[in-house]
N, CA, C and O atoms as a CHARMM CRD file, in Angstrom:
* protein
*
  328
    1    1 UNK  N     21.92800 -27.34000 -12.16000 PROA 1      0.00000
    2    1 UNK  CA    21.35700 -26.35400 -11.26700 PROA 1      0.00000
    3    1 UNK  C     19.85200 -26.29800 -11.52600 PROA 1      0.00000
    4    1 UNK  O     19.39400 -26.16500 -12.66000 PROA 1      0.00000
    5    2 UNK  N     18.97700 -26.42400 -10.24100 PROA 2      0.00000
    6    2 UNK  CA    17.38800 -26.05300 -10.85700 PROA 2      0.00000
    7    2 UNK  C     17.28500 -24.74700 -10.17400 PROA 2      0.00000
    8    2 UNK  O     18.25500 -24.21500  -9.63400 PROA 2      0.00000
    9    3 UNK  N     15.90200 -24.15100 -10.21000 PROA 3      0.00000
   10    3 UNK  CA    15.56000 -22.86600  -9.69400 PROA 3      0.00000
   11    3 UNK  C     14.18800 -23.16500  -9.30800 PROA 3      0.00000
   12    3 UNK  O     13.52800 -24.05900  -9.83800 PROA 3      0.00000
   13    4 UNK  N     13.87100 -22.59000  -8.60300 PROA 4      0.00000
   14    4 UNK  CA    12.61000 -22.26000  -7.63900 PROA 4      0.00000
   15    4 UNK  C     12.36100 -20.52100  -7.73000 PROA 4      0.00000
   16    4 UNK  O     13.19700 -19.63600  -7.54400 PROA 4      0.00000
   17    5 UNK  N     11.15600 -20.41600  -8.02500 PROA 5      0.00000
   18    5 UNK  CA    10.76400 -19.21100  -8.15200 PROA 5      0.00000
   19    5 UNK  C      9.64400 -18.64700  -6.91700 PROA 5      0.00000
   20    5 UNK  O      8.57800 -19.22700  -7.12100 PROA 5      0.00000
   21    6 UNK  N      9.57800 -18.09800  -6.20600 PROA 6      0.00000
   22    6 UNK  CA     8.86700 -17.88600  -4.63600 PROA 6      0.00000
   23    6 UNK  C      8.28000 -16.12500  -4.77500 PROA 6      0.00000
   24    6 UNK  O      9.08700 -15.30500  -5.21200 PROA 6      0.00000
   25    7 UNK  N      7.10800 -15.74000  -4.44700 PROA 7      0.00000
   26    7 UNK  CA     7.26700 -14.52400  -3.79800 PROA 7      0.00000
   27    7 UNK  C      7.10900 -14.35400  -2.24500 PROA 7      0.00000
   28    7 UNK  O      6.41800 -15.00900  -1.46400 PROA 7      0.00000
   29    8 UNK  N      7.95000 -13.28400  -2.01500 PROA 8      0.00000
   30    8 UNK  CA     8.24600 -13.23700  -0.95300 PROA 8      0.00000
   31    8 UNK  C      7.99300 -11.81400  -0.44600 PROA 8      0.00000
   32    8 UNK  O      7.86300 -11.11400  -1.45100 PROA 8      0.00000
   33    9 UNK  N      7.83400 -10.89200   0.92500 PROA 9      0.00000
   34    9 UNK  CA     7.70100  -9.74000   1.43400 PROA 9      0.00000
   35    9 UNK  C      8.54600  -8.90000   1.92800 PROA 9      0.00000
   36    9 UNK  O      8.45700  -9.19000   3.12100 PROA 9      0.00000
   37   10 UNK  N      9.25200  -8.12200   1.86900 PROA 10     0.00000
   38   10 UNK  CA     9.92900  -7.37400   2.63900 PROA 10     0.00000
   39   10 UNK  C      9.36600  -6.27700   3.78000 PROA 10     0.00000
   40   10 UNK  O      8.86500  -5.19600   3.47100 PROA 10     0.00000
   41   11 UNK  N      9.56600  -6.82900   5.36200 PROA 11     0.00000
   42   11 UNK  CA     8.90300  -5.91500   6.00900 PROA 11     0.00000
   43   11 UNK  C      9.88800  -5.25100   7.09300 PROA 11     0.00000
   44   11 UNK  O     10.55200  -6.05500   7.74700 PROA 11     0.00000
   45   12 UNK  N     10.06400  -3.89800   7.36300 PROA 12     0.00000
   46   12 UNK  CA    10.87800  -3.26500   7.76200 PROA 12     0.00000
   47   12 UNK  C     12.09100  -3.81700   7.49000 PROA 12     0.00000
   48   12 UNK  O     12.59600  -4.44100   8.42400 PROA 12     0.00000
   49   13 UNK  N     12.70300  -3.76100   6.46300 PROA 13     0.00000
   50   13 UNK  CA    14.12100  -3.79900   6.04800 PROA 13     0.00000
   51   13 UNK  C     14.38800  -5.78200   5.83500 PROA 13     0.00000
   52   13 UNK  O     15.33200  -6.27100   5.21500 PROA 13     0.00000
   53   14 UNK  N     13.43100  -6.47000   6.43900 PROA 14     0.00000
   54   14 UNK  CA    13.90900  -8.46500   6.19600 PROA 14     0.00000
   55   14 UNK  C     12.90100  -8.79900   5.10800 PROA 14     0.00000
   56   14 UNK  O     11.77700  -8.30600   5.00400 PROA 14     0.00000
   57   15 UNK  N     13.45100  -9.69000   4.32300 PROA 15     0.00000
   58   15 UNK  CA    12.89700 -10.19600   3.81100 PROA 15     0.00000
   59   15 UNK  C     12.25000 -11.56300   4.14400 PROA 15     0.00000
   60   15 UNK  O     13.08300 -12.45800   4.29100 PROA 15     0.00000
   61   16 UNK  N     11.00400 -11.91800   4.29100 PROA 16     0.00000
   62   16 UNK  CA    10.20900 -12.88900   4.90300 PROA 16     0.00000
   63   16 UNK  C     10.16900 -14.10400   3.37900 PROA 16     0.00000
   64   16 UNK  O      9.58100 -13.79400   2.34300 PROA 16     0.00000
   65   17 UNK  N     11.05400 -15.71400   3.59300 PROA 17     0.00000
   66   17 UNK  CA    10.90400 -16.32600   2.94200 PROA 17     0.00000
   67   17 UNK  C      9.55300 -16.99400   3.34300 PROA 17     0.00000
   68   17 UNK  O      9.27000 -17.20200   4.52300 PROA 17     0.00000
   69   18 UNK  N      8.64700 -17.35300   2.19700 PROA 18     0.00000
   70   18 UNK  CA     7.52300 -18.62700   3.01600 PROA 18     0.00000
   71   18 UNK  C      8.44900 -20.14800   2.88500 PROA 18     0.00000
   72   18 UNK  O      9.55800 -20.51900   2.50000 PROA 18     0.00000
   73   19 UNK  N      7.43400 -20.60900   3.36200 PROA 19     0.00000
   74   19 UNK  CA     7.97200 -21.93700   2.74800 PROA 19     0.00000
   75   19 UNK  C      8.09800 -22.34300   1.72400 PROA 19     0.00000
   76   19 UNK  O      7.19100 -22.22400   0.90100 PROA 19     0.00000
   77   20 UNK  N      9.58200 -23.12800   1.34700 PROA 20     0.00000
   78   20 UNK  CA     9.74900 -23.59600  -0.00900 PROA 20     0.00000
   79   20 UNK  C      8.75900 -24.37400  -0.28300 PROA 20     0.00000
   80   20 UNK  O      8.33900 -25.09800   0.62000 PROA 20     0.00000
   81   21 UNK  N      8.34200 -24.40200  -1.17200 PROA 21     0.00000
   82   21 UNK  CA     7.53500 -25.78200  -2.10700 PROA 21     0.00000
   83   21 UNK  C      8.51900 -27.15400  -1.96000 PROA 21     0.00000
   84   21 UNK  O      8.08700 -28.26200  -1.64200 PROA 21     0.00000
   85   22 UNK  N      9.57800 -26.91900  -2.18400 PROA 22     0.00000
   86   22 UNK  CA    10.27300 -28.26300  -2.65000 PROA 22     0.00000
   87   22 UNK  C     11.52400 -28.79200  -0.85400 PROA 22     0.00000
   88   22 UNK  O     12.14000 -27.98200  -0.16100 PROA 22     0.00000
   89   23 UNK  N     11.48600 -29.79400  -0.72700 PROA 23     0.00000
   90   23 UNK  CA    12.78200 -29.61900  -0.50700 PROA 23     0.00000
   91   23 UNK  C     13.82800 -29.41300  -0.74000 PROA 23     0.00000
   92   23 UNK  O     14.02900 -29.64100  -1.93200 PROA 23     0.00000
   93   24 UNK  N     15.19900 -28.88300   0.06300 PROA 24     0.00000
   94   24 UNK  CA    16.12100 -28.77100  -0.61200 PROA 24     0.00000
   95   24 UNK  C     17.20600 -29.83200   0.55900 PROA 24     0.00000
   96   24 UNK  O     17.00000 -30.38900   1.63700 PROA 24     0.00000
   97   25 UNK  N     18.06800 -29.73600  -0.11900 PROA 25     0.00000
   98   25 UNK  CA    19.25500 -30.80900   0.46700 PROA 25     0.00000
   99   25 UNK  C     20.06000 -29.63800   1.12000 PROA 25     0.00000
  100   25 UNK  O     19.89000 -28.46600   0.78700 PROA 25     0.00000
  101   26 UNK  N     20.95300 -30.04600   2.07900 PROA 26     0.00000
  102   26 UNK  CA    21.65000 -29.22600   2.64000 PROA 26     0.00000
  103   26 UNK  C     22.71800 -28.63200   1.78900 PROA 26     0.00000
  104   26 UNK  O     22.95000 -29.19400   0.71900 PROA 26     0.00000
  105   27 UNK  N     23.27200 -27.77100   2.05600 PROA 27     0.00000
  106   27 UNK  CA    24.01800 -27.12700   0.74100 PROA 27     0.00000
  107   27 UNK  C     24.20700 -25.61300   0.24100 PROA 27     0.00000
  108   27 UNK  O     23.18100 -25.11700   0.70600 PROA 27     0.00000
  109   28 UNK  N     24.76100 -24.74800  -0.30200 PROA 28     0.00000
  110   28 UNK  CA    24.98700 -23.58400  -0.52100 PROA 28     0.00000
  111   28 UNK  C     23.82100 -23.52500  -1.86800 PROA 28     0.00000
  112   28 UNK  O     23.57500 -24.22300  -2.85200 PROA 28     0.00000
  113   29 UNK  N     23.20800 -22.05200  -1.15700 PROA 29     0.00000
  114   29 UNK  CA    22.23200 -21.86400  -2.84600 PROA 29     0.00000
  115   29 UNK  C     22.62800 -20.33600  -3.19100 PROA 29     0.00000
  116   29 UNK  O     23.35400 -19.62200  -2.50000 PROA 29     0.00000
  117   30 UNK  N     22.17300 -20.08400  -4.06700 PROA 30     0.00000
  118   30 UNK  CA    22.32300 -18.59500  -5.04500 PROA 30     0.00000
  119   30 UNK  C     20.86900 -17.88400  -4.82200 PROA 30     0.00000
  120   30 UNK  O     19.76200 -18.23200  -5.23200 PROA 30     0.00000
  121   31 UNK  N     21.15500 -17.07000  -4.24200 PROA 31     0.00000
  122   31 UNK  CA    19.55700 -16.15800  -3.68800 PROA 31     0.00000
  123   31 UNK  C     20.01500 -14.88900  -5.13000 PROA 31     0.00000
  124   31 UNK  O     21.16700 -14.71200  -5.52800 PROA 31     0.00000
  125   32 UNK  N     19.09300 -14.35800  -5.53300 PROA 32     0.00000
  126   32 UNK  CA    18.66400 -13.38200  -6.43700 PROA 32     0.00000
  127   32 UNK  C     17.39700 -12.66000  -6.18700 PROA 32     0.00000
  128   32 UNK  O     16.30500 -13.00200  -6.64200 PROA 32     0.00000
  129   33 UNK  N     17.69700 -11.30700  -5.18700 PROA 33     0.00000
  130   33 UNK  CA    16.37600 -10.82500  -5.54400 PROA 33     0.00000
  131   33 UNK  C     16.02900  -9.49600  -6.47100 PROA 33     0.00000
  132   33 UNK  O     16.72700  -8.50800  -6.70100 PROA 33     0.00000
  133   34 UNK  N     14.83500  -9.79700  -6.87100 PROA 34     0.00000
  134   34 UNK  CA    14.42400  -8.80500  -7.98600 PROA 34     0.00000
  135   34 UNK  C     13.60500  -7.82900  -7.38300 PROA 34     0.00000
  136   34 UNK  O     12.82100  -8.36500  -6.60100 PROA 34     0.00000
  137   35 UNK  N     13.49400  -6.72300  -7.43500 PROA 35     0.00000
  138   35 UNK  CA    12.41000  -5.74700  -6.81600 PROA 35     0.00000
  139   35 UNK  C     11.90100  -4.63500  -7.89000 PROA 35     0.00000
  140   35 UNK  O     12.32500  -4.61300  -9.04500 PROA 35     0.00000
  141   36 UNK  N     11.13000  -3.89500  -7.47900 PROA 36     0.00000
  142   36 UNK  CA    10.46400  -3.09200  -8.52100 PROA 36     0.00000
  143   36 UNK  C     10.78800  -1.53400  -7.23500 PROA 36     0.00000
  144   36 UNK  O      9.80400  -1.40000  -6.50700 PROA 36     0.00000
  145   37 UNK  N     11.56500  -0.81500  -7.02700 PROA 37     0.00000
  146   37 UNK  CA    11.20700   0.46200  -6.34800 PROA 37     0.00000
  147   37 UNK  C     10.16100   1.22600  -6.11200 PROA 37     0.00000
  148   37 UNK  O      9.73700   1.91900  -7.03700 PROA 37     0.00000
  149   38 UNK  N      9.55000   1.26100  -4.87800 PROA 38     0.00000
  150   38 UNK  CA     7.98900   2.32800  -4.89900 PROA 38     0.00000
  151   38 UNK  C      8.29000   3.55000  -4.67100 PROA 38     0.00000
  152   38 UNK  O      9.04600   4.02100  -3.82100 PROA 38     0.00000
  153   39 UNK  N      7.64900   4.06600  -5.49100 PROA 39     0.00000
  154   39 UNK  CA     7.22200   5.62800  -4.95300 PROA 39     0.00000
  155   39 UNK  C      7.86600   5.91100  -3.69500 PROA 39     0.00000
  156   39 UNK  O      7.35700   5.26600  -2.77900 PROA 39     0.00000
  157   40 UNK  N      8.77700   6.62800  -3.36000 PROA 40     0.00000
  158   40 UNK  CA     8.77100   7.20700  -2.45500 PROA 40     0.00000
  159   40 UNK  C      7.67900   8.14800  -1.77500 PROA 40     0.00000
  160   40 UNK  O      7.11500   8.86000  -2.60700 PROA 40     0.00000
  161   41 UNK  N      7.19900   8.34000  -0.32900 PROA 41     0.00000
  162   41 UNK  CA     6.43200   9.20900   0.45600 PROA 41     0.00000
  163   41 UNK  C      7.24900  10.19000   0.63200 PROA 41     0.00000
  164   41 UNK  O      8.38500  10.17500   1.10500 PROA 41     0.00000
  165   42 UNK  N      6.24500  11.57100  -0.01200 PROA 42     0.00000
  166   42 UNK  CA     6.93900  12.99500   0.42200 PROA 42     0.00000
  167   42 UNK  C      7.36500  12.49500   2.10000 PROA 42     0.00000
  168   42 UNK  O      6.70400  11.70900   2.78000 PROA 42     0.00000
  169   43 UNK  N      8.51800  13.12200   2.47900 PROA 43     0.00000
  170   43 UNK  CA     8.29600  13.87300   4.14400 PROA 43     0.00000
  171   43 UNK  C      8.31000  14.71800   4.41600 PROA 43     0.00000
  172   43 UNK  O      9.04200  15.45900   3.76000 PROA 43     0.00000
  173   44 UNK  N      7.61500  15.27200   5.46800 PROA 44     0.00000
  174   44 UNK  CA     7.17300  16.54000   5.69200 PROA 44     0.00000
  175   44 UNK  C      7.95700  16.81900   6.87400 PROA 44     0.00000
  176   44 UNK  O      8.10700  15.95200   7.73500 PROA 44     0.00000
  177   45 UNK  N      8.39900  17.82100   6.95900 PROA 45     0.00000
  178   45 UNK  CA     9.34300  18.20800   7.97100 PROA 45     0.00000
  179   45 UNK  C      8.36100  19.26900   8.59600 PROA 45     0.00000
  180   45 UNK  O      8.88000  20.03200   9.41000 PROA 45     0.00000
  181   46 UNK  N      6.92400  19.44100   8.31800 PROA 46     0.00000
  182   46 UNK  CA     6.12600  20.31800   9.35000 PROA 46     0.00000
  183   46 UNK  C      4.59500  19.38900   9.72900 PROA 46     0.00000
  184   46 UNK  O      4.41500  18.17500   9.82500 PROA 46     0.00000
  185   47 UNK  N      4.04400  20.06700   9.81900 PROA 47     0.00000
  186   47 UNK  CA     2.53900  19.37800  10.69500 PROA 47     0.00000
  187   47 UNK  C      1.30300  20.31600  10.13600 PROA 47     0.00000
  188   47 UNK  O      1.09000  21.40900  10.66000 PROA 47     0.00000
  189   48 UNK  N      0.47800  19.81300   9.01300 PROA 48     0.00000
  190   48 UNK  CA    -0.37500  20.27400   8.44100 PROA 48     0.00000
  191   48 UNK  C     -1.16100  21.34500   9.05400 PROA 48     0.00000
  192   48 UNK  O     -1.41600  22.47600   8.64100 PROA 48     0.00000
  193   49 UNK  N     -1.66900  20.39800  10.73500 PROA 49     0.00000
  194   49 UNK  CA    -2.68300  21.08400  11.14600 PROA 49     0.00000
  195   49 UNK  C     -2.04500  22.45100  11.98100 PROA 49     0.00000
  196   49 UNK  O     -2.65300  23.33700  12.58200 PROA 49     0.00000
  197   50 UNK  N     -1.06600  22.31900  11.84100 PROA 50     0.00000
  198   50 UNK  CA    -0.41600  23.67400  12.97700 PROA 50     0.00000
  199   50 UNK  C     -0.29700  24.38900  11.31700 PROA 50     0.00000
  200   50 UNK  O     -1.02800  25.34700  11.06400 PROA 50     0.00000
  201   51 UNK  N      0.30900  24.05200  10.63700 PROA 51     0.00000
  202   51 UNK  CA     0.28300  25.00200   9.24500 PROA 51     0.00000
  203   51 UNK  C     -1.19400  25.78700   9.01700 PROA 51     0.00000
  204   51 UNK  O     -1.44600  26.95000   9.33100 PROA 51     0.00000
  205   52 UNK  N     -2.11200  24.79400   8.36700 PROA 52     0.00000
  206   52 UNK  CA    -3.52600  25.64500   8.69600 PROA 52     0.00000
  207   52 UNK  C     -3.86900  26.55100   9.93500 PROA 52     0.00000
  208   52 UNK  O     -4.36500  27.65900   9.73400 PROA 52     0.00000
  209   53 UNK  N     -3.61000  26.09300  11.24500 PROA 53     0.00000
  210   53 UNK  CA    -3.63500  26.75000  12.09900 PROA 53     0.00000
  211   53 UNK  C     -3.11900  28.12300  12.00500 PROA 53     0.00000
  212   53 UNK  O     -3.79200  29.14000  12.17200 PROA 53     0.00000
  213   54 UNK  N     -1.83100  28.06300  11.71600 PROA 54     0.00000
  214   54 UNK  CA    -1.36800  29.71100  11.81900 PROA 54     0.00000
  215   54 UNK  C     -1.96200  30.59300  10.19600 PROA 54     0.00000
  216   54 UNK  O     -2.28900  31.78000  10.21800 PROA 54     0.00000
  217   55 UNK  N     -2.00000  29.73900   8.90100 PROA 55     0.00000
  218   55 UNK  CA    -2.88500  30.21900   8.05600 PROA 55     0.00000
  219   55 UNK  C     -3.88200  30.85800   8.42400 PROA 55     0.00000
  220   55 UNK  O     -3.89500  32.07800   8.25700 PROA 55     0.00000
  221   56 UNK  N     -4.81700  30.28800   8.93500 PROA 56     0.00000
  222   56 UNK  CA    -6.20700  30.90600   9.64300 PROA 56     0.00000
  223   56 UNK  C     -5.65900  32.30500  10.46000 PROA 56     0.00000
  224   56 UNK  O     -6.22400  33.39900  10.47000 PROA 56     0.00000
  225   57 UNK  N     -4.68900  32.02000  10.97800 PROA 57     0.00000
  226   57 UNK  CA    -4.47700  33.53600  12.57200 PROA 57     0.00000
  227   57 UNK  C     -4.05000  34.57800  11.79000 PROA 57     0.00000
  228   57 UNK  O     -4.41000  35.71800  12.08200 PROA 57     0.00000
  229   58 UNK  N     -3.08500  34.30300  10.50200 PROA 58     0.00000
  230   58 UNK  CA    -2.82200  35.19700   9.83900 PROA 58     0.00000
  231   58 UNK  C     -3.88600  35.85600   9.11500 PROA 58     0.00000
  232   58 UNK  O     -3.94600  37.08500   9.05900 PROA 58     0.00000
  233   59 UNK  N     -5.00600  34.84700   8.37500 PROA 59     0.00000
  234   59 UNK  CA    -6.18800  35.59700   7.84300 PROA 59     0.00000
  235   59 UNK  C     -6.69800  36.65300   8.70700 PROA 59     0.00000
  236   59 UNK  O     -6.78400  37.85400   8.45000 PROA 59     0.00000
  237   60 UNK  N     -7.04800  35.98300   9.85600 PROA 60     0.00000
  238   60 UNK  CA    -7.80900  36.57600  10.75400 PROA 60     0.00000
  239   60 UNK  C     -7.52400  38.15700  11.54100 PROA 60     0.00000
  240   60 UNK  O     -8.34700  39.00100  11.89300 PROA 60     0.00000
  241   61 UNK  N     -5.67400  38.15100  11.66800 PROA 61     0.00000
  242   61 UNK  CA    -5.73400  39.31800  11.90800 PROA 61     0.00000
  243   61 UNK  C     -5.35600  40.32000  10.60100 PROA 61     0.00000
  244   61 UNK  O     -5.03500  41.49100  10.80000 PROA 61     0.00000
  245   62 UNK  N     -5.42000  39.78600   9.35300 PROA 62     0.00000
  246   62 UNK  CA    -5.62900  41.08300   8.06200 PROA 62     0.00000
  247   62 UNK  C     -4.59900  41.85100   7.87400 PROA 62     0.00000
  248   62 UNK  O     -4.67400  43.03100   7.53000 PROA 62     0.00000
  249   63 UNK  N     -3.26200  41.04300   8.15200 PROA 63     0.00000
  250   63 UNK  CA    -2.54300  41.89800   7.92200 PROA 63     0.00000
  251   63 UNK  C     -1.98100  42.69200   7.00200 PROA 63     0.00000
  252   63 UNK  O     -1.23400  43.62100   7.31100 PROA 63     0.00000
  253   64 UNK  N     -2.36400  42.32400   5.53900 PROA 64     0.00000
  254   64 UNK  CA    -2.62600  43.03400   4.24400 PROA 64     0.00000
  255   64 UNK  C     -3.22700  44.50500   4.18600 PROA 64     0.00000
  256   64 UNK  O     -2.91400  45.50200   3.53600 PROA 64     0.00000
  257   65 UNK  N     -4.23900  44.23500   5.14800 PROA 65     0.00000
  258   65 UNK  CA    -5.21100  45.46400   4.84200 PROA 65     0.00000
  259   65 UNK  C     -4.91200  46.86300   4.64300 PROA 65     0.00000
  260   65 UNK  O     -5.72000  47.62900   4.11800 PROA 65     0.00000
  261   66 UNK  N     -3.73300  47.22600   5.06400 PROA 66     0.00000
  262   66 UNK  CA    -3.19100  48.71300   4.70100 PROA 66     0.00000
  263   66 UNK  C     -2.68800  48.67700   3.12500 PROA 66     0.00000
  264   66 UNK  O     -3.24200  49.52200   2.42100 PROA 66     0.00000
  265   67 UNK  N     -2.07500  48.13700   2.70500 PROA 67     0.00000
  266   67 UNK  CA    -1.33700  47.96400   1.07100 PROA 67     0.00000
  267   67 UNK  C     -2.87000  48.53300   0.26000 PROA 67     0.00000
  268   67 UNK  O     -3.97500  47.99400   0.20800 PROA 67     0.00000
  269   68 UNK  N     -2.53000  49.42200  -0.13000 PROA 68     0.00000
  270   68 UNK  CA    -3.56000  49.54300  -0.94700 PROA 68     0.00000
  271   68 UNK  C     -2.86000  49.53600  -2.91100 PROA 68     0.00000
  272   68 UNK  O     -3.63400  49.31700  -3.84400 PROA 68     0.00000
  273   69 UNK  N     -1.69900  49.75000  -3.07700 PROA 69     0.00000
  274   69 UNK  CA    -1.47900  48.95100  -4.58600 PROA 69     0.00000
  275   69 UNK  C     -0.91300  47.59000  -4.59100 PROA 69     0.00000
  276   69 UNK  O      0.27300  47.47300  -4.89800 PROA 69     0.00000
  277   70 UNK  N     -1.69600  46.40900  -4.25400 PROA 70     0.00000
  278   70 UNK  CA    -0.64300  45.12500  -4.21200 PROA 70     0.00000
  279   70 UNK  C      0.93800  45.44100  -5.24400 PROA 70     0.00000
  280   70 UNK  O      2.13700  45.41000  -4.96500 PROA 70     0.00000
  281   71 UNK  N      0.27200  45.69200  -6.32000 PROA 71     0.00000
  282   71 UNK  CA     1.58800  45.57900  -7.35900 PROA 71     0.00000
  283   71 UNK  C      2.29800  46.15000  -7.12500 PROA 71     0.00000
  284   71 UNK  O      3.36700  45.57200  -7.31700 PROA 71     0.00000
  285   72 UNK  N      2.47300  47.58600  -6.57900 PROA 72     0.00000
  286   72 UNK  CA     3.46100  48.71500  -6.23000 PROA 72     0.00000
  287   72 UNK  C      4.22100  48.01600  -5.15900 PROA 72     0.00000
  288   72 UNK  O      5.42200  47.89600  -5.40100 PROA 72     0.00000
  289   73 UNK  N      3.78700  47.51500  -4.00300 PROA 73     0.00000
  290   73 UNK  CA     3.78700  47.37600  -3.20000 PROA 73     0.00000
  291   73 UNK  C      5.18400  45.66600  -3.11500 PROA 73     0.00000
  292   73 UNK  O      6.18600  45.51100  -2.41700 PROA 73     0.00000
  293   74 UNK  N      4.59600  44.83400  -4.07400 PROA 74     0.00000
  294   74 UNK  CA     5.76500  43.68900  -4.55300 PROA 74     0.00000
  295   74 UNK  C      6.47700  44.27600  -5.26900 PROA 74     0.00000
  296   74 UNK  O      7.47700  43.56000  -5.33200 PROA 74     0.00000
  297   75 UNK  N      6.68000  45.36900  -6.03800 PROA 75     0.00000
  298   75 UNK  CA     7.58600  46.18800  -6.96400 PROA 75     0.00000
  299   75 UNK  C      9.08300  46.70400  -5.37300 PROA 75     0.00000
  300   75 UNK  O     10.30500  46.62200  -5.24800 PROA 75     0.00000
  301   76 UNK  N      7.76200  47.25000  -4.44200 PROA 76     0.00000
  302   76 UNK  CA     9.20400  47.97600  -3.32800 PROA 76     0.00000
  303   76 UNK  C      9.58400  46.38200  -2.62200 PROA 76     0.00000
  304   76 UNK  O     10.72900  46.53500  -2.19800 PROA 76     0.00000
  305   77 UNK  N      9.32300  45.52400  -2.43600 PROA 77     0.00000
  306   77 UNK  CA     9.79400  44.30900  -1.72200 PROA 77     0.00000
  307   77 UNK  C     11.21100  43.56100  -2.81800 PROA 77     0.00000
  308   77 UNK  O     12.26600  42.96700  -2.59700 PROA 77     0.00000
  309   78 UNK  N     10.53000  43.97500  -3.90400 PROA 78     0.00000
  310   78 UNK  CA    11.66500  43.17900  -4.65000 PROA 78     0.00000
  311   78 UNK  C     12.89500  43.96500  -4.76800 PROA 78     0.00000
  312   78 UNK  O     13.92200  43.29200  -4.86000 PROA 78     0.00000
  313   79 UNK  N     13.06600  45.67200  -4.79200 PROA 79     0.00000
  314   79 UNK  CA    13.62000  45.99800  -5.22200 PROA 79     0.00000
  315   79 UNK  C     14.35500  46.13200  -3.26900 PROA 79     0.00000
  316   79 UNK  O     15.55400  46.40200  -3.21100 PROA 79     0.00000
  317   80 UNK  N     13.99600  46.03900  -2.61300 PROA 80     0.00000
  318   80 UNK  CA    14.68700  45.98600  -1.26900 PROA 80     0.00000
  319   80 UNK  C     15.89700  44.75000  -1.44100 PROA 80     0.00000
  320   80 UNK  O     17.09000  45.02400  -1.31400 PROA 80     0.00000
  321   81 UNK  N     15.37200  43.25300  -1.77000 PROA 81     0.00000
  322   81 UNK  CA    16.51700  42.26100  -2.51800 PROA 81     0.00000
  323   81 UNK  C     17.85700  42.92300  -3.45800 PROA 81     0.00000
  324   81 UNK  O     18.98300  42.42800  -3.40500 PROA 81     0.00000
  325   82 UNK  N     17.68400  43.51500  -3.88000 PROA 82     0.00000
  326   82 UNK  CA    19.08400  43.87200  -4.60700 PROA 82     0.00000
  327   82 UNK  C     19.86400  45.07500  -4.24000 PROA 82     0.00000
  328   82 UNK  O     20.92700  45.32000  -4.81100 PROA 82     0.00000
């Protein structure tokens, strides 16, 4: 048995052989591939700029501004949970 060692690409799901270096004879061969796993990409199941967007509308209309003890104030929110 010999071996041939190649790199090769995977693009959307195929793997792209180049051309062998060698010939080969017609015949059954033993493929082995090795990969290294990347990083997966977060996905985002929302849209940044509409996120900032409503960030900003919320600043803008202040809706905080009556609370005058923040802390008291997360003290009655939490205790509404139980």
């Amino acid at each position: 048995m010999q071996a041939i060692e190649i790199q090769a690409t995977v693009k959307d799901g195929i793997l792209q052989i180049p051309q062998l270096p060698a010939p080969l004879t017609d015949g059954n061969v033993k493929v082995i591939v090795l990969y290294e796993p990347q990083p997966e990409t977060p996905q985002r199941n929302y849209d940044p700029k509409k996120m900032e967007a409503a960030f900003k509308a919320i600043a803008e209309k202040d809706i905080f501004s009556d609370i005058k003890d923040p802390v008291a104030w997360q003290r009655q929110q939490r205790e509404e949970w139980e």
